[in-house]
FIDRENLUM-37293 format. One record per residue: x, y, z of N, C-alpha, C in turn; residue in one letter. Coordinates in steps of 0.02 Angstrom, whole numbers, plus 50000, padded with zeros to 5 digits. Each point is the difference from the previous one (the first is absolute). Layout:
// residues N
XYZXYZXYZa
...
***
This chain:
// residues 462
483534956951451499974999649927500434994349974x
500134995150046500144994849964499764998349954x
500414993049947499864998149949499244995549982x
500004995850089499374997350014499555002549987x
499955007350044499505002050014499595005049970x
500375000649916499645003149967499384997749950x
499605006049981499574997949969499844999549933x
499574997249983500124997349890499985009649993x
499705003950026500045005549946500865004250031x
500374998150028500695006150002500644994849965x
500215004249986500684996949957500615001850026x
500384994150005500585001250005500445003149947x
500255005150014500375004749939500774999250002x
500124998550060500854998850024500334990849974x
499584996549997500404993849978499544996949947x
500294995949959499734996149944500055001749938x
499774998649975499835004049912499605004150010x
500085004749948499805007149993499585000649953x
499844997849945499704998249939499274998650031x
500054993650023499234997550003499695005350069x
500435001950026499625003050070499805005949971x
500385003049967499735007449965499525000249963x
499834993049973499495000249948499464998250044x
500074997250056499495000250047499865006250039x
500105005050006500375006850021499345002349955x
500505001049925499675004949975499454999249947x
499734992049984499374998449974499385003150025x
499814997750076499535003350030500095006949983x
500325003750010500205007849992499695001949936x
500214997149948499865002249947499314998549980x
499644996350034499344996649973499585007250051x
500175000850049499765005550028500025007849976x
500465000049970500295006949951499525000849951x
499814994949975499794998949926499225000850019x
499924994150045499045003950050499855006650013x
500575004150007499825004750032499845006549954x
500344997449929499975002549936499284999349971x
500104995149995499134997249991499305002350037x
500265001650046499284998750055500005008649985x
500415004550008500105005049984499975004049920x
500024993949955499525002649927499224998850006x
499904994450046499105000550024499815005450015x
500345003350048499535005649999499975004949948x
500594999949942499855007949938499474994449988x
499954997249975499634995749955499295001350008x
499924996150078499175002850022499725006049998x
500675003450017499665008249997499905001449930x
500564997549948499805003949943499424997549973x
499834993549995499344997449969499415001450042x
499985002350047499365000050057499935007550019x
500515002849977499875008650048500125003949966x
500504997949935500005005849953500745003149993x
500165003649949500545003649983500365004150040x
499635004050023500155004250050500104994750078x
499644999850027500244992650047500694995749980x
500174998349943500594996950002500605004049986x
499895005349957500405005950016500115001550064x
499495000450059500275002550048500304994250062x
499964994849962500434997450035500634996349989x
500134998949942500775000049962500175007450024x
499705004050002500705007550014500204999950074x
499824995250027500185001050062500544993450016x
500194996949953500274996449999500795002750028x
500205003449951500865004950005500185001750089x
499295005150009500045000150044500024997350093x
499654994849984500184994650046500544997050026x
500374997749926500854998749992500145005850042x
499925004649989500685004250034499855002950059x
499345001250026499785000050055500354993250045x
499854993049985500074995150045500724997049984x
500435001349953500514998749996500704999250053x
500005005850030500545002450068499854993850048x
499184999250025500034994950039500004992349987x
499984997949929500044993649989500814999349992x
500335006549989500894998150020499984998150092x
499725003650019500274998350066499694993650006x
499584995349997499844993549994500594996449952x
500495002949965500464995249996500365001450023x
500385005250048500324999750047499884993750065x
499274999250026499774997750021500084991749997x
500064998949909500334993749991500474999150017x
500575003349987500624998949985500304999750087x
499675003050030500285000450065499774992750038x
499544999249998499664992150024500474995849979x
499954997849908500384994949982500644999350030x
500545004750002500455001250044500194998150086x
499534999650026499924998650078499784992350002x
499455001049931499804991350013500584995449977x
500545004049941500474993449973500325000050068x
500195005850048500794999750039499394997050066x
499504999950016499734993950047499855004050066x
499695007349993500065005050039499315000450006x
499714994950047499315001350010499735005850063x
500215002050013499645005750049500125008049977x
500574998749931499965007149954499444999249935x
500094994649998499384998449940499325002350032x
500044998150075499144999950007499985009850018x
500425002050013500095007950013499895001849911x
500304995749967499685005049912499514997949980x
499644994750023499344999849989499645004550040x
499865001950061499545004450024500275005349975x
500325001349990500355009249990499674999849904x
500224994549963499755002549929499334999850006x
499714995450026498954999350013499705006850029x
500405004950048499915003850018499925006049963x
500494999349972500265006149946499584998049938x
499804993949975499404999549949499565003150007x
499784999650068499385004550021500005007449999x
500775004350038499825005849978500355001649922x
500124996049974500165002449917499345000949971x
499384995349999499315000449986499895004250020x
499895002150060499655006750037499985006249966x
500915001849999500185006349967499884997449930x
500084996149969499764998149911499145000650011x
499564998750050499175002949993499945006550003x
500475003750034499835007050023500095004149940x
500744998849948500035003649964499824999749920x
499574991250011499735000249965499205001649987x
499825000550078499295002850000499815007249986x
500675003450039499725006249998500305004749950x
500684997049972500075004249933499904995049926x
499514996850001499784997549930499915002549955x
499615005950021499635005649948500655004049988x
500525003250041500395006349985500424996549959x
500394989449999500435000449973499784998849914x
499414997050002499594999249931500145005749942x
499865006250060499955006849958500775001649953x
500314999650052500765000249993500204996049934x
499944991950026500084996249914499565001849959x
499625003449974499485006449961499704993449985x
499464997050039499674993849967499485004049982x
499664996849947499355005249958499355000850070x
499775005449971499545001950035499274995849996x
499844994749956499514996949995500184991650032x
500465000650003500254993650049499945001650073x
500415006750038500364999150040499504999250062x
499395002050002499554998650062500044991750016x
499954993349929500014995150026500694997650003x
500305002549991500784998150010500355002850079x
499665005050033500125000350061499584997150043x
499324996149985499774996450041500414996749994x
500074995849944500374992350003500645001250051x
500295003549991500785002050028499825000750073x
499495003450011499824999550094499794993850029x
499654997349956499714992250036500534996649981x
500504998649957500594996049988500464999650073x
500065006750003500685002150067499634999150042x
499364997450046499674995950039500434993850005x
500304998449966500004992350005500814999649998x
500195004350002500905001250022500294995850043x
499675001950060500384997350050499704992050002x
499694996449976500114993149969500414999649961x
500215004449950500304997849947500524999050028x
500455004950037500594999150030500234995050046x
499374998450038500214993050043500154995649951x
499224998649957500474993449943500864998849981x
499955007349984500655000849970500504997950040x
500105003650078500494998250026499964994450021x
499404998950019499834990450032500524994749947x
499725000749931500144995249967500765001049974x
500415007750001500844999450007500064996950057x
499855000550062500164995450062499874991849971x
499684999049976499744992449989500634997449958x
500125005149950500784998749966500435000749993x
500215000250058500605000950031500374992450026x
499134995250015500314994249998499774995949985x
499855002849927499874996749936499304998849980x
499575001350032499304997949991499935005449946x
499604998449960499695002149936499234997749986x
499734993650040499634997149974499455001750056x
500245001250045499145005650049499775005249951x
500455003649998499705008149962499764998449947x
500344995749988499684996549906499164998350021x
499634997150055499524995950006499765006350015x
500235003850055499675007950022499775002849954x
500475001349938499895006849958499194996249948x
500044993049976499594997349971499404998950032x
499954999850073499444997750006499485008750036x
500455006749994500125006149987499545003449933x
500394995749960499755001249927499464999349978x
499914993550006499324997450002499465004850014x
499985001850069499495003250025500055007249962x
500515001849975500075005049992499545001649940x
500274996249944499604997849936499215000750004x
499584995150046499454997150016499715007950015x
500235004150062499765005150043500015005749920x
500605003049948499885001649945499234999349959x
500054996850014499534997649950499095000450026x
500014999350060499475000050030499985010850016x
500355001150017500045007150060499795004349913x
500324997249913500005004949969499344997249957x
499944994349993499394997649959499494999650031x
499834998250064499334999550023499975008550041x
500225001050032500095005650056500225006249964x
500115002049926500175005049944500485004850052x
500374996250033500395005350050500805003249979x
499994997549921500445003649948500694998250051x
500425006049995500835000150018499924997750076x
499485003650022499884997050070500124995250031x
499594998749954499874990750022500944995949970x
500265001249951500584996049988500635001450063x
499815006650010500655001250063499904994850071x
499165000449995499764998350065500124993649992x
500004995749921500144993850012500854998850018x
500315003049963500785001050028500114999050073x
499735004950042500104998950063499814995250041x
499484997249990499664995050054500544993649947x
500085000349941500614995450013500815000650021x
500225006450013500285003050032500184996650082x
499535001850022499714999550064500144990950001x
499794996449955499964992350001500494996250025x
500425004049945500874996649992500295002350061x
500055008250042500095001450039499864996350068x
499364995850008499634998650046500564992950011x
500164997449934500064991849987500784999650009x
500545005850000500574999550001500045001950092x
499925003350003500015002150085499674992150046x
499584996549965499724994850044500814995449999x
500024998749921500484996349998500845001550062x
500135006449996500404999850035499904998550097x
499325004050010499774999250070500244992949998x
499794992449955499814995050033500794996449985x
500575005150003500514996449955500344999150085x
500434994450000500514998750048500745002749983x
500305002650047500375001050001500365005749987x
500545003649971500255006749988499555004549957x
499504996249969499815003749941498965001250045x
499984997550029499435001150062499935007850024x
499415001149982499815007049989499315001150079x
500195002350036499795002150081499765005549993x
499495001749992499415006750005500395004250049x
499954998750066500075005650008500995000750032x
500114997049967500985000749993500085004549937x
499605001649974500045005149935500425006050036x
500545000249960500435008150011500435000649956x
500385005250009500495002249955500554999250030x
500524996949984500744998950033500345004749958x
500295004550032500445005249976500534997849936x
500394994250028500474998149969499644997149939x
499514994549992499954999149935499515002949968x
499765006550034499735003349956500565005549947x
500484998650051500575003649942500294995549952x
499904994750028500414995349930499434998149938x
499215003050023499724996549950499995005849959x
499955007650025500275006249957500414999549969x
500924998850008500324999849975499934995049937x
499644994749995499934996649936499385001849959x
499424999450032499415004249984500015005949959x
500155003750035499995007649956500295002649941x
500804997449983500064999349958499484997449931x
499994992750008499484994649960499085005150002x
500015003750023499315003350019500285006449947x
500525002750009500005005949967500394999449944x
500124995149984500224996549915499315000349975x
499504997350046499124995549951499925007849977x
499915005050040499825008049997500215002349930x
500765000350006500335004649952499774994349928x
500134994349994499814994449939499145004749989x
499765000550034499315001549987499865006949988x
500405003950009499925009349965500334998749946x
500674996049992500255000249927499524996749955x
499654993850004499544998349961499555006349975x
499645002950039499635005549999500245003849921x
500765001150020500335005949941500084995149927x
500104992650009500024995949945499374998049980x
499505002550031499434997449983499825008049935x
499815004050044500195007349964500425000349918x
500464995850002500215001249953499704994749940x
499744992650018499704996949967499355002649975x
499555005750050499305002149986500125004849929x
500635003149990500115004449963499874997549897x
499874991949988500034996649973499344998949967x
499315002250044499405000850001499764993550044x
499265000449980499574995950049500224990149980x
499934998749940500224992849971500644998350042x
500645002049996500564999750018499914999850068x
499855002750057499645000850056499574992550016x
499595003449977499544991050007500334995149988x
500454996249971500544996649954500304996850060x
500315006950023500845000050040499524998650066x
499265001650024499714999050078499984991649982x
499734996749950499584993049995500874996650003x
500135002349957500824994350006500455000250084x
499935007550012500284998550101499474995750048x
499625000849964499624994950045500204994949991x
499844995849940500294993049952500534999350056x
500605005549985500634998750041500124999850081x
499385001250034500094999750059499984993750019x
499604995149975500034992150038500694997349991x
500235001649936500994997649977500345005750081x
499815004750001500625003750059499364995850067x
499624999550021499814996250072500274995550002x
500204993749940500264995650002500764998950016x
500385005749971500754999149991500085004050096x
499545004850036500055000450045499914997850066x
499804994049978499944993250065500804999249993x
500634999149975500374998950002500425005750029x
499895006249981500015007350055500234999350058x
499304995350008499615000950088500594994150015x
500134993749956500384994550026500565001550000x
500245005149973500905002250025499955003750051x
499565005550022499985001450078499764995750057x
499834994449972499524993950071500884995950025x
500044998849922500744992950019500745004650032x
499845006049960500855001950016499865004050080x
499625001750023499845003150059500024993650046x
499734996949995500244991450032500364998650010x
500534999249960500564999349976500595004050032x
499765005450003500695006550021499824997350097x
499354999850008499784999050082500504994150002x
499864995049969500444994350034500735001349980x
500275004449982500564999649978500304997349950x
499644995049962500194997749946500245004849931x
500475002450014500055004449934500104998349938x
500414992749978500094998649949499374996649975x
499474999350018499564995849979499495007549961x
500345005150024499375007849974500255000549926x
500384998949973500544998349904499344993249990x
500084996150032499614993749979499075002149960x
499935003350073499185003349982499975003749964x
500505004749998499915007249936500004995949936x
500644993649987499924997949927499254995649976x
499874996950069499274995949974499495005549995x
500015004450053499435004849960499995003749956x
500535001249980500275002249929499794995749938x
500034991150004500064996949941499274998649999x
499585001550064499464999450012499445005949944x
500165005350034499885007349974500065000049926x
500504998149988500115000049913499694995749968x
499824994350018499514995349969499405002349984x
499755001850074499385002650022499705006649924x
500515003750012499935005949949500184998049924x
500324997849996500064994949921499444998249984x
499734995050017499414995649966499305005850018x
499915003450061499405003150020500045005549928x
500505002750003500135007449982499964996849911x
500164995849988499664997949913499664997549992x
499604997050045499444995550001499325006149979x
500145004050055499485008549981500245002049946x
500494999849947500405005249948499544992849956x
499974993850001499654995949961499204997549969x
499685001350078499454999749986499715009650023x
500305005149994499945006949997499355003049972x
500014997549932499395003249971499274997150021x
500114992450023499394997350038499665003850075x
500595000550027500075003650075499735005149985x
500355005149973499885006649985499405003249983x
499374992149959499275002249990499714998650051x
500294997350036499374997250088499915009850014x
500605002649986499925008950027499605004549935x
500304998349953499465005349941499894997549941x
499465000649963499784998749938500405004549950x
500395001450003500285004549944500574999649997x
500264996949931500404999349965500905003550021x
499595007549992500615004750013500304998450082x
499524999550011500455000150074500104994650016x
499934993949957500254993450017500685000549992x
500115003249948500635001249948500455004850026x
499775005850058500285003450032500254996350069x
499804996850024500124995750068500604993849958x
499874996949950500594994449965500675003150000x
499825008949997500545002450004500654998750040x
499545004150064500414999450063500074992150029x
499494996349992500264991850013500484997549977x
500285004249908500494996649970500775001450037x
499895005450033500625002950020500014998450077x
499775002750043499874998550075499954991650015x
499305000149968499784991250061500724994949962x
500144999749941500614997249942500715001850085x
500135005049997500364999450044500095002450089x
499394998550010499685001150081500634993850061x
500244996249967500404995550035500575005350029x
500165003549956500395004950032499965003850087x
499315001449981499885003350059499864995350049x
499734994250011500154994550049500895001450017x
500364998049967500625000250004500365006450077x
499555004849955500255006250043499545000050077x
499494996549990499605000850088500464994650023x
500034994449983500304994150053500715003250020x
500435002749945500475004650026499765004050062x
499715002549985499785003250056499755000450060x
499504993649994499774994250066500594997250038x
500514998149968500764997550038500185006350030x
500235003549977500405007150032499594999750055x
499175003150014499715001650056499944992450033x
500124995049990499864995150044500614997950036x
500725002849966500565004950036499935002650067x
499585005749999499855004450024500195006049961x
500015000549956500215006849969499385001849949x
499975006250010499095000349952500305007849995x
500395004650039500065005549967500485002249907x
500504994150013500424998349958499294999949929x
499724992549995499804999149941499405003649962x
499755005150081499505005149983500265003349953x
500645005050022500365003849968500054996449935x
500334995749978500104996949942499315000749939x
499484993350053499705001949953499435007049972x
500135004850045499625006249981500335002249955x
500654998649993500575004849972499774997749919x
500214993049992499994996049960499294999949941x
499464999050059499414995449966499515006149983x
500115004150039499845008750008500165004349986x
500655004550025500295004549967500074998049936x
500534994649970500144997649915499525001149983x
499294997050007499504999849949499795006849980x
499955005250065499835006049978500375004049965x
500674999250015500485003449941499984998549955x
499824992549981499824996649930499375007949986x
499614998950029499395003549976500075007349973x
500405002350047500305008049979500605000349944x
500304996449967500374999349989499944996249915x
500184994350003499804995549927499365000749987x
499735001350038499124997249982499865006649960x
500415006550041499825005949962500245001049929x
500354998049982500274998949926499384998249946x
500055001749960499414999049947499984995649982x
500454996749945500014994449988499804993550073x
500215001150041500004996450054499304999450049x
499595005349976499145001650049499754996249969x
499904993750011499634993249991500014997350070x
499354996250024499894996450024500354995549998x
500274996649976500584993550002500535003350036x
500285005249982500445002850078499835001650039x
499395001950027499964999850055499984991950013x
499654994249984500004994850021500744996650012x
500375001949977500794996949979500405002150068x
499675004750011500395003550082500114995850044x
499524995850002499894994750060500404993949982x
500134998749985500484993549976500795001250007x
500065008149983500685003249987500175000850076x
499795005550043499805000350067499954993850042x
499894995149985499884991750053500784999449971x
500304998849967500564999349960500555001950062x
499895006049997500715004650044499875000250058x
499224998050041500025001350060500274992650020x
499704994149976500324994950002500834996850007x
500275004849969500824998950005500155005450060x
499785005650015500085004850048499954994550079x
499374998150000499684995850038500584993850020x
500234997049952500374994850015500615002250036x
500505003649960500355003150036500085003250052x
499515002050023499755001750098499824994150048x
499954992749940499774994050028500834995550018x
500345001849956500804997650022500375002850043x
499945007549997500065004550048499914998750088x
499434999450000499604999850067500184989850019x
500054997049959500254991850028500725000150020x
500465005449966500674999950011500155002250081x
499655006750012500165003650056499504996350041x
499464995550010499714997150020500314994250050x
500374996049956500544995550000500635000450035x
500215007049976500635001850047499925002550043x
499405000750046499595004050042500054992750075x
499614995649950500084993750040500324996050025x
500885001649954500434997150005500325001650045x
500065009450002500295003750056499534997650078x
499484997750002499655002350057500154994050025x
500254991849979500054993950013500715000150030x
500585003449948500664999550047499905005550070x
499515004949994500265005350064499474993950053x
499674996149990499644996850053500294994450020x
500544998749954500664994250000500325003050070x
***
């Protein structure tokens, strides 16, 4: 892994400027985030204009559930990062090539068990989230032919944390697009010519599924060197299958718990009626391309500082946290008012009606206005686990971004004067607020004893 002998797509994370490499880092990232947003409103779209109400109902409700179904294992794919970047900064090529077969491996049975339990309890968990009874037959097809395509999904996933670990961004970027594409095209054909309704959109999902899957695994087969992926060297190494748990699971069971509490904040927004609802769905969407964006920088405080800690460079991990910090805050500044500016334009691409334009300006005025915040609090958080520490900022931020909000909910929100929608929206800003200073302070914490850790271990080797 000399300096020679690398190639235009991996980055050096350990020497140079930090600025331009990160923005090389995390451009591709974000252009991929934002595709994947997109390619993924193609399909409500087709379904709703081509298949009908019920068809797109039943496949937005399966949305929630996906998140939290596939959540646990896309943490362990950043375990998966964080452990690579680490071996690749400290120059440890025969542990690197042991966490590549062991995470490729484990992609595969994370899919497996994510097909099984999504094939065969589709229908029981549907029932459970009480989805209506005139939906739920095509909402458990969709959900069975979706979890077909799992165990692609998961290779992508972990393929392309392996890819960035040393630094590549710009394969998965070409993967996921040229993914999309087909994905789009196959939509459109499987539901307009072939009337094969939800069917047909899952089925296009997967065979692009399957695409990206096919195209990241080649890429690594044909890769030289530590990051060279050997069919049948596929196994599980004990040892870093414990180190990719120990960071993984945490980050897996943060996505979980973030995603039942939504559930109860969502609950409390429905209570508002259907306008307010519709409003508050069209504006999180609006707001999801501003959070894909501010989370390429996420991903770039666990790529550089995991690098970074491998080679030992510790003072240079202060360097990365502040650029992805001044990074992050930009990012969310201009994105996060840029949507609060042109809002009411955005907001009609989703509905013809007035009220719920006016209900969505709402929550944009308060949230996307100050969404920089919450960048703030992931890159916090991307440093800590690129540390190695992910149980620490789990705790934090569940405590913080989770517990607070819900006490907000039980609590002020229950007050009369105070049961407005604007408090519930206000939670989130208040909440990024305190987990953010919580966060930091575990971030001085952990560099101090870090430090004096290193210092002790240099004189006893004196």
């Amino acid at each position: 892994m000399e300096k020679r002998d690398k190639k235009n797509y991996e980055i050096d994370m350990c020497n140079g400027p930090i600025l331009k490499k990160l923005l090389i880092f995390a451009v591709p990232l974000m252009c991929s985030s934002i595709l994947q947003l997109l390619f993924n409103a193609a399909d409500v779209v087709v379904v709703g204009r081509f298949a009908g109400d019920n068809s797109l109902a039943a496949v937005g409700s399966n949305t929630a559930l996906i998140n939290l179904l596939t959540n646990l294992f896309v943490g362990l794919s950043i375990g998966a990062n964080v452990l690579a970047a680490k071996e690749y900064g400290g120059k440890k090529e025969q542990e690197l090539s042991k966490t590549v077969h062991t995470a490729m491996l484990l992609s595969i049975f994370s899919g497996i068990i994510l097909t099984i339990v999504g094939v065969i309890g589709a229908r029981r968990i549907l029932i459970l989230m009480q989805t209506p009874k005139d939906i739920i037959d095509l909402a458990t097809i969709y959900l069975r032919i979706f979890f077909l395509g799992m165990t692609a999904t998961m290779i992508y996933n972990f393929g392309s944390s392996i890819l960035r670990s040393i630094g590549d961004t710009k394969r998965p970027l070409y993967y996921l697009f040229g993914a999309g594409v087909i994905n789009v095209v196959l939509n459109l054909f499987f539901v307009i010519v072939l009337k094969m309704d939800v069917a047909g959109v899952a089925m296009a999902t997967v065979i692009s599924q399957g695409t990206s899957a096919f195209l990241i695994m080649r890429c690594l087969i044909k890769e030289r060197g530590p990051l060279k992926l050997v069919i049948n060297k596929l196994h599980i190494d004990k040892g870093k299958f414990v180190e990719i748990l120990k960071i993984g699971l945490p980050a897996g069971f943060q996505g979980i718990i973030f995603a039942l509490s939504n559930v109860v904040i969502q609950s409390s927004v429905n209570s508002f009626g259907g306008v307010v609802v519709a409003g508050n769905s069209a504006a999180a969407n609006i707001e999801g391309f501003v959070y894909v964006s501010m989370n390429a920088f996420y991903q770039g405080a666990i790529s550089f500082t995991s690098q970074n800690m491998g080679s030992g460079n510790y003072k240079r991990v202060d360097k990365v946290l502040i650029t992805c910090q001044i990074c992050v805050i930009t990012v969310g500044i201009v994105f996060g008012n840029l949507v609060l500016y042109f809002g009411h334009p955005l907001l009609r691409m989703y509905t013809s009606s007035p009220s719920v334009v006016n209900a969505g300006m709402v929550r944009l005025g308060i949230v996307a206005k100050t969404y920089a915040l919450c960048g703030i609090m992931d890159v916090m958080v991307g440093s800590l686990r690129g540390m190695g520490f992910s149980i620490m900022p789990m705790i934090v931020s569940l405590i913080g971004a989770c517990g607070l909000r819900l006490l907000w909910l039980a609590t002020v929100f229950q007050i009369k004067e105070f049961h407005t929608i604007n408090i519930i929206y206000e939670s989130y800003p208040i909440t990024w607020i305190i987990t953010i200073i919580v966060h930091i302070i575990c971030f001085i914490w952990v560099r101090r004893n870090r430090e004096n850790f290193n210092i002790s271990k240099s004189i006893s080797n004196a």
